[in-house]
C-alpha positions in Angstrom: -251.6 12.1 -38.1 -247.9 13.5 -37.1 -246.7 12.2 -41.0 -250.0 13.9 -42.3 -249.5 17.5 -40.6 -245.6 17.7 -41.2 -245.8 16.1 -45.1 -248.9 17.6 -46.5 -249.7 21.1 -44.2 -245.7 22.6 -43.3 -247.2 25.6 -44.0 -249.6 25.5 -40.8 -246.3 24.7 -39.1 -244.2 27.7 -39.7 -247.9 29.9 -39.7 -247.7 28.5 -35.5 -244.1 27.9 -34.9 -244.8 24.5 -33.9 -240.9 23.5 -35.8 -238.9 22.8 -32.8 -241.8 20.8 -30.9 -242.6 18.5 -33.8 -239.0 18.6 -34.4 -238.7 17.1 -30.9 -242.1 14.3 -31.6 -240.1 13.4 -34.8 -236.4 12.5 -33.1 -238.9 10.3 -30.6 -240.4 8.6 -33.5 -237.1 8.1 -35.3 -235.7 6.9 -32.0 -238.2 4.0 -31.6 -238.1 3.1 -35.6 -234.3 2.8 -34.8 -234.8 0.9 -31.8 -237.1 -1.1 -34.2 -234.8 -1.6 -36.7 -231.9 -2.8 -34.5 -233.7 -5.4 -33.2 -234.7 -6.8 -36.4 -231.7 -6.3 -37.8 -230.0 -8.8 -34.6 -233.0 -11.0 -35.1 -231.9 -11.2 -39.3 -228.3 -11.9 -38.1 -229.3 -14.9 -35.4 -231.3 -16.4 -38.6 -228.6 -15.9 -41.4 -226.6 -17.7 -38.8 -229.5 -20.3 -38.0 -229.6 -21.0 -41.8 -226.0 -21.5 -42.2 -225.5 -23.7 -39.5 -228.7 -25.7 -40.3 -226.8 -27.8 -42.4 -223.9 -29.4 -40.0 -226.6 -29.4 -36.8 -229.0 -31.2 -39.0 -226.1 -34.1 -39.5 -225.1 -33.9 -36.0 -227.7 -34.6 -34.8 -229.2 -37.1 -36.8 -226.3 -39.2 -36.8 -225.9 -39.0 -33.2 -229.1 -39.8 -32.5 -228.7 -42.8 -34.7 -225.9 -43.8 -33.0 -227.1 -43.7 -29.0 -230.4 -45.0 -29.7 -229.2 -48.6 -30.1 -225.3 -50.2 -29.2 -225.9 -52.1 -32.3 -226.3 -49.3 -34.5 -222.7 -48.6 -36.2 -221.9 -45.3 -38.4 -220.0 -46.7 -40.5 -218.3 -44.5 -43.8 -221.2 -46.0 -46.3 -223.9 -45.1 -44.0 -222.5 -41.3 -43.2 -221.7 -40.9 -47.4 -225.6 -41.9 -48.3 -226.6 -39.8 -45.0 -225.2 -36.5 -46.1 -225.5 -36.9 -49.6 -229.6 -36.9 -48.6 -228.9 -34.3 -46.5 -227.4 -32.3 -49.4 -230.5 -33.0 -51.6 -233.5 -32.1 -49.3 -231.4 -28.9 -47.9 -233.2 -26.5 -51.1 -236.3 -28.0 -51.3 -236.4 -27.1 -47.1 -234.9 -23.5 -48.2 -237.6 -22.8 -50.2 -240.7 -24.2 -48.5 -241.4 -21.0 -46.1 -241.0 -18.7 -49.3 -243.1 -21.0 -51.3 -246.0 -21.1 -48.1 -245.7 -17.0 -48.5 -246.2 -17.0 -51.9 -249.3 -19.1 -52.4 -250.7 -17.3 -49.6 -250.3 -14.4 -51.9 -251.2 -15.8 -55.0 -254.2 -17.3 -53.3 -255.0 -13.6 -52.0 -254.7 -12.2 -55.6 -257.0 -14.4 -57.0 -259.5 -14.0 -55.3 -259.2 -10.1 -56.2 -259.0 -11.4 -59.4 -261.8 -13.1 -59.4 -263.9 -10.4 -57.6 -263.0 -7.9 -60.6 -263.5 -10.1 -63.6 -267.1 -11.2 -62.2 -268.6 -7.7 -61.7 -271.0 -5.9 -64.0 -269.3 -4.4 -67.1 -269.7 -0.7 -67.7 -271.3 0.3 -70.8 -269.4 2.5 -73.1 -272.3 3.5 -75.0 -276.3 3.3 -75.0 -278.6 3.2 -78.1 -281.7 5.2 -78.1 -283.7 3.0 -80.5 -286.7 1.7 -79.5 -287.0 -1.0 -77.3 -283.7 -0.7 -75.6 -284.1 -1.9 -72.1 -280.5 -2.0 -70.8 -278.6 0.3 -68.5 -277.0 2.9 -70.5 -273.9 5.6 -70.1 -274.0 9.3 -71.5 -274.1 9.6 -75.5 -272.3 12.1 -77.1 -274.0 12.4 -80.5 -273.4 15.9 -82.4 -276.6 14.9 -84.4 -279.2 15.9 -81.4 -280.7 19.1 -81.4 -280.0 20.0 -77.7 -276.7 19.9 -76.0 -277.9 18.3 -73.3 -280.8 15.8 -73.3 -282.5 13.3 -70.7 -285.6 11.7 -71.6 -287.6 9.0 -69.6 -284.7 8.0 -67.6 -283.8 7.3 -63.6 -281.0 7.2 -61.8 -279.8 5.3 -59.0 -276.7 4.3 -56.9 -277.7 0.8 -56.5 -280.6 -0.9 -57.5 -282.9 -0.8 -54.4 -283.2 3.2 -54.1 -283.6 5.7 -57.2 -281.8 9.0 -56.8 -283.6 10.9 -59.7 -286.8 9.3 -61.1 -288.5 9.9 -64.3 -286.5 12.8 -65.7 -287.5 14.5 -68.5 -284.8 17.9 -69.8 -283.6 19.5 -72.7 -281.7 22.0 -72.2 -281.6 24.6 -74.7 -278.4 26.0 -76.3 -276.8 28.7 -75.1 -280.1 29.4 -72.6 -279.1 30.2 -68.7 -281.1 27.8 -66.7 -281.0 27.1 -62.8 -281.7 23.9 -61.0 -283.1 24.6 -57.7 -285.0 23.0 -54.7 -284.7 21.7 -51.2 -282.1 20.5 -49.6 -281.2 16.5 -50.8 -284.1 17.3 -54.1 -281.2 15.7 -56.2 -279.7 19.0 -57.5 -276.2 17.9 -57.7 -277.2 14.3 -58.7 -278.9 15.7 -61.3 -275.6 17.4 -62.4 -273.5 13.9 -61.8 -276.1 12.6 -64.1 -275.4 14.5 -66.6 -272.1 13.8 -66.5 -272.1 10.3 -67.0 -271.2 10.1 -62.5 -274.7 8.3 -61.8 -275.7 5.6 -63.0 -278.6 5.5 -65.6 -281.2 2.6 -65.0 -282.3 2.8 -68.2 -285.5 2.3 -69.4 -287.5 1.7 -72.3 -287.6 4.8 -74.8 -285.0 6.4 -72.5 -281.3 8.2 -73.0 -279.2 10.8 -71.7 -276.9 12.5 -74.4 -274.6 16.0 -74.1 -273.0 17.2 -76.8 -269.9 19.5 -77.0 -266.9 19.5 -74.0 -268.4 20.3 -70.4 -267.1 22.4 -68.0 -267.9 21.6 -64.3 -267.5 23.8 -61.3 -268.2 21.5 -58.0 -269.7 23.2 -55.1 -266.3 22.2 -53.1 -263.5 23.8 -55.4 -260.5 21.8 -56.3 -257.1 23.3 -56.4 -254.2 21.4 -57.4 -250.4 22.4 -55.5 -249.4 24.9 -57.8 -249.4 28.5 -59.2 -252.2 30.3 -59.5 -251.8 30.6 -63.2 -251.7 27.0 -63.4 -254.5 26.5 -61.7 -256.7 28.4 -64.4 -254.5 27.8 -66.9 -255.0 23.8 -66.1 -252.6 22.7 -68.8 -254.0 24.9 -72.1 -252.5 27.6 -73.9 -252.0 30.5 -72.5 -254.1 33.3 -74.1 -253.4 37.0 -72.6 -256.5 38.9 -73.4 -259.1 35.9 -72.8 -256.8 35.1 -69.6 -257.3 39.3 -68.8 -261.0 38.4 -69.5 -261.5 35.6 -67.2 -259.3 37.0 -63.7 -261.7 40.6 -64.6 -265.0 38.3 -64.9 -263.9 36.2 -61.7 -263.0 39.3 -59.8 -259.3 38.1 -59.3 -257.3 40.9 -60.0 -258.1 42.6 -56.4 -256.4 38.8 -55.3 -253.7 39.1 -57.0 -252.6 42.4 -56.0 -252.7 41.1 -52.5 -250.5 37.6 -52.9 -246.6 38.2 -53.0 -246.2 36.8 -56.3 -249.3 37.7 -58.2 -250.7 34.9 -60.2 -247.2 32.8 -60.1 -248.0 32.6 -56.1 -247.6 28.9 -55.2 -251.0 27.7 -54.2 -250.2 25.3 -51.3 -252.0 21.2 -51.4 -255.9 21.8 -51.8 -255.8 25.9 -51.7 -254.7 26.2 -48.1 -253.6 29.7 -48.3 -256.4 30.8 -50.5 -259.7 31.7 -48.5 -263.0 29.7 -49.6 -264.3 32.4 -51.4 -260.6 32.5 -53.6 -260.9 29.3 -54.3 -264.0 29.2 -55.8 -263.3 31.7 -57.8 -260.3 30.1 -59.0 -262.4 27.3 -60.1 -264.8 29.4 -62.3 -262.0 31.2 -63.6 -260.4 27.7 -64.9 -263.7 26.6 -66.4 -264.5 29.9 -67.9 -261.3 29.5 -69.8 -261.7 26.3 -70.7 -263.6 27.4 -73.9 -266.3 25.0 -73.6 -269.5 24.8 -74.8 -271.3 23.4 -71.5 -271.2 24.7 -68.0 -272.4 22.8 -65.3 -272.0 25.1 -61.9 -273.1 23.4 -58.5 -274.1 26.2 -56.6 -270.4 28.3 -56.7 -272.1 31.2 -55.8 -272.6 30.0 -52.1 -269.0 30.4 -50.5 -268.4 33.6 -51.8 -270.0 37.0 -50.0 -273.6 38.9 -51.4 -271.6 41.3 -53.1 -268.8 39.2 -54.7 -271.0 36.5 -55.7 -273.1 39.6 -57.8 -270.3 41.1 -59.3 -269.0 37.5 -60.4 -272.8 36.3 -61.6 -273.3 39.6 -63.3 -269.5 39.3 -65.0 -269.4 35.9 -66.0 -272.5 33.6 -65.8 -275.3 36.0 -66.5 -277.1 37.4 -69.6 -274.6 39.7 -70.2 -271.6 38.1 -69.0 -268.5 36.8 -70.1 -270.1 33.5 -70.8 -273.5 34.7 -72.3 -274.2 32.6 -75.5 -273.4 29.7 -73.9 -275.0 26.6 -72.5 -275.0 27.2 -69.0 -276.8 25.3 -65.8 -276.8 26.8 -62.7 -277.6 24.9 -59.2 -278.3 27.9 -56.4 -280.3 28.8 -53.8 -279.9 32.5 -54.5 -283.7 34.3 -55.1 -281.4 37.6 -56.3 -280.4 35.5 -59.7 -283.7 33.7 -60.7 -285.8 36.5 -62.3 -282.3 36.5 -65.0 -283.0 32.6 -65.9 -284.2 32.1 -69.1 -285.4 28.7 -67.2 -286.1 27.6 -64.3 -286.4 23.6 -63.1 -287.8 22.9 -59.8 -286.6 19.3 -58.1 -288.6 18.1 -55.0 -287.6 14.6 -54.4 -286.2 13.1 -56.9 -288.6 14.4 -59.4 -289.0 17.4 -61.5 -292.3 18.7 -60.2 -292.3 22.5 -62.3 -290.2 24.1 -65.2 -290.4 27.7 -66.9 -289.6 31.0 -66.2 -289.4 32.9 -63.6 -293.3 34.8 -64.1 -294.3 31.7 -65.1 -293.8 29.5 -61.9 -294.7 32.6 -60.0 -297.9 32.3 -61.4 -298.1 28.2 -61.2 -298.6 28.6 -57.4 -296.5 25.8 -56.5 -293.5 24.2 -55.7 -291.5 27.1 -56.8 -293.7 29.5 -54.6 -293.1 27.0 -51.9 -289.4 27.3 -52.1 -289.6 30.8 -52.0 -291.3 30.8 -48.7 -289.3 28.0 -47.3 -286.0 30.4 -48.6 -287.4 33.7 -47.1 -288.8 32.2 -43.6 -285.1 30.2 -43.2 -283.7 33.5 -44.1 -286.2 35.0 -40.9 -285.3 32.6 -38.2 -281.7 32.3 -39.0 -281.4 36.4 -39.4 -283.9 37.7 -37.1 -287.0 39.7 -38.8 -287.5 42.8 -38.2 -291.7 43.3 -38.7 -291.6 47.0 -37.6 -288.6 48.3 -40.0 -288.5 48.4 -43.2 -285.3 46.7 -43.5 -286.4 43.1 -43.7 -285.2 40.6 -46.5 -283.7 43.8 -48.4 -281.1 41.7 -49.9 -284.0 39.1 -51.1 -285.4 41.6 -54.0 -282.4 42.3 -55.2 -282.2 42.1 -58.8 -285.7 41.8 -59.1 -288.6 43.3 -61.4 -291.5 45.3 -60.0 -294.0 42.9 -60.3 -292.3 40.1 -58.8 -290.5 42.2 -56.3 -293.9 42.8 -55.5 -295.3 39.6 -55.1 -291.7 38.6 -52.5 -292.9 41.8 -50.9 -296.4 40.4 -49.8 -294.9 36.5 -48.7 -292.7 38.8 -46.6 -295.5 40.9 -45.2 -297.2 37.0 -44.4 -294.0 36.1 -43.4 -294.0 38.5 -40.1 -297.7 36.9 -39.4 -296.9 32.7 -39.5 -295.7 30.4 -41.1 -295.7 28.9 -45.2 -297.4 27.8 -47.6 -299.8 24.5 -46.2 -298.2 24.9 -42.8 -295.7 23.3 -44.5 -292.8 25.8 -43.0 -291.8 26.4 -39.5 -292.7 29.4 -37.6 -290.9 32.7 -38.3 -289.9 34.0 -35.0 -287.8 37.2 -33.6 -284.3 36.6 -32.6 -284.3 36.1 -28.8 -281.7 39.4 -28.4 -284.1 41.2 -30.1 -287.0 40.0 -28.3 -285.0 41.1 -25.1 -284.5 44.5 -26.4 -288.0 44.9 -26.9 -288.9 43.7 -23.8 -286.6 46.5 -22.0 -289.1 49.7 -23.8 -291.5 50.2 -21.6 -294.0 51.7 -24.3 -293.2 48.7 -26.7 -294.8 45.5 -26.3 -293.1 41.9 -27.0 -293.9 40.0 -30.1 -294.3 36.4 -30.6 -295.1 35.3 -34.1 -297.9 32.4 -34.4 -298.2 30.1 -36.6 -300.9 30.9 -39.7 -301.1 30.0 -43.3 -300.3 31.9 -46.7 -302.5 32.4 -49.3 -300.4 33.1 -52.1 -302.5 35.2 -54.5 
């Protein structure tokens, strides 16, 4: 842990001025490695010493054991001239025997990693789409499909006892905006792995995944690599002033980079650690926006950065009439603000896709979509505290959205502040226990405790 700290975070270090006491745990360290060292390095001598010696104890004593075991015995010169000679001869082979023991230990230990390798399953490099195929299959990259990315009939599991994703059917159009959303552990970001080539495809009968074109991935933990921030978005390609411009005004960098000492040559420090979460996210849109590509997979980026960021940068870069409009873009979130802009909308509920259209169109389905909705809002009441009596509840929720279906959120909110979700299916939405206090101190005000009920979602 010591090593860790000191060799990968000496920035947290100086940030505490911890130098002089892990100075201090580092002399104590080195002390006992030297402490280690000199004893090995006696215990090396007293063998070098053993080995050399071996030679003339190993004939001492064997010919004076010969000689005091019996009167009669008599070391004469032809007996001591075959005796040493044999000594002479079996001193390498007993050299080498402990280095030989080490060494088929070793080799023994290699083969059986060996062996391990060379007998499990091959990876496919590639899967045919005829008919019939029945094998496990990869991602194809043909140019030839009319979709960039296309999964038909296929599952998707980690091992063979439990499926991830089941009997996915998508075709995402080109240069469309579609979001991927659901509950938490639906398969959202599995569905992205997928689609990627990550999880494996069980395969299937009638069944492929293809993409076509380069993908761009954003993770929903951004990676940073140790060094500048240039490099980061740059990552490697051509540096291009006015669609590098672009990309830090699209990301909403340029406030940032006013702020670091060096601007955009700042050295980022091993995995961002003196960018905030919020910076490094955005760093990581900002490298795939200029990566030029023609797919952009984005696993909910929007969620570590703050309500108003996260609408400049979605309004900038991934939305209709951002920096990225015309391209193939698919969007894992949670935000309600964004989904009325989707030109698609695919709802996961275990595993499965159980809905896909629009936004008006799911509204009207009834269904799973409408149950996320009411699962997002009455989270968004117990975690935030509801307000029934003020207008102010869930402002933040119909943001972005048209009359009608601001509408429509409007009335699960009024239901909201009487019970519970859709089927009973949601927990109760209840005040926030300071506010309940607070209530309780009016005297002409009377306490509220929401009950339980159903929504009828009309």
């Amino acid at each position: 842990m010591m090593k860790f700290c000191v060799f990968r975070f000496p920035q947290v270090l100086k940030m505490y001025a911890w130098e002089n006491s892990f100075e201090n745990e580092i002399l104590k360290i080195r002390d006992r490695e030297m402490d280690v060292l000199k004893s090995s390095a006696y215990l090396e001598c007293f063998m070098s010493f053993v080995m050399s010696c071996s030679p003339f104890l190993v004939a001492l004593v064997t010919c004076g054991t010969y000689v005091l075991m019996d009167s009669n015995h008599v070391f004469d010169a032809s007996k001591a001239f075959v005796s040493l000679t044999l000594f002479n001869i079996m001193r390498v082979p007993l050299n080498m025997l402990p280095m030989v023991i080490s060494n088929i230990i070793k080799a023994g230990v290699s083969f059986q990693r060996l062996d391990a390798f060379l007998n499990s399953e091959e990876l496919p490099s590639t899967f045919s789409a005829s008919a019939g195929e029945t094998g496990p299959g990869n991602v194809t990259h043909l140019e030839c499909v009319d979709y960039p990315i296309v999964i038909q009939n296929a599952s998707f599991s980690w091992d063979e006892d439990v499926e991830v994703l089941r009997n996915i059917n998508l075709h995402i159009k080109e240069g469309s905006l579609t979001a991927i959303v659901g509950p938490v552990g639906a398969g959202k970001s599995s569905l992205l792995a997928a689609v990627l080539g990550e999880l494996p495809h069980a395969g299937g009968r009638q069944s492929h995944v293809n993409t076509r074109g380069s993908i761009a991935y954003v993770a929903q933990q951004a990676w940073i690599q140790g060094a500048s921030l240039q490099e980061n978005i740059l990552f490697g390609r051509r540096m291009d002033e006015a669609h590098y411009e672009r990309v830090l005004g699209a990301c909403a960098l340029r406030p940032d980079l006013a702020s670091l000492p060096a601007g955009d040559q700042t050295e980022i420090g091993e995995k961002g650690i003196n960018l905030s979460g919020g910076q490094k996210q955005r760093v990581a849109l900002a490298r795939a926006a200029y990566s030029h590509a023609d797919v952009y997979l984005l696993d909910d980026p929007f969620s570590a950065l703050d309500a108003h960021v996260g609408k400049q940068v979605f309004e900038a870069l991934v939305g209709p009439k951002g920096l990225l409009r015309g391209k193939t873009r698919v969007l894992v979130t949670h935000g309600l603000a964004h989904l009325p802009l989707m030109d698609r909308i695919v709802v996961l509920n275990d595993g499965e896709i159980t809905e896909a259209g629009n936004f008006e169109e799911l509204l009207e389905k009834k269904g799973d979509f409408a149950e996320f909705l009411v699962h997002h809002m009455s989270t968004d009441a117990e975690g935030e505290g509801v307000d029934c009596d003020s207008g102010t509840r869930g402002a933040g929720l119909t943001a972005g959205l048209d009359e009608e279906s601001a509408q429509f959120l409007e009335k699960l909110k009024e239901r909201l502040c009487v019970g519970g979700g859709v089927s009973g299916a949601f927990s109760r939405c209840r005040h926030r226990s300071s506010r309940s206090s607070r209530r309780h101190s009016r005297a002409d005000r009377k306490s509220t405790r929401l009950n339980s009920s159903h929504i009828t979602i009309s």
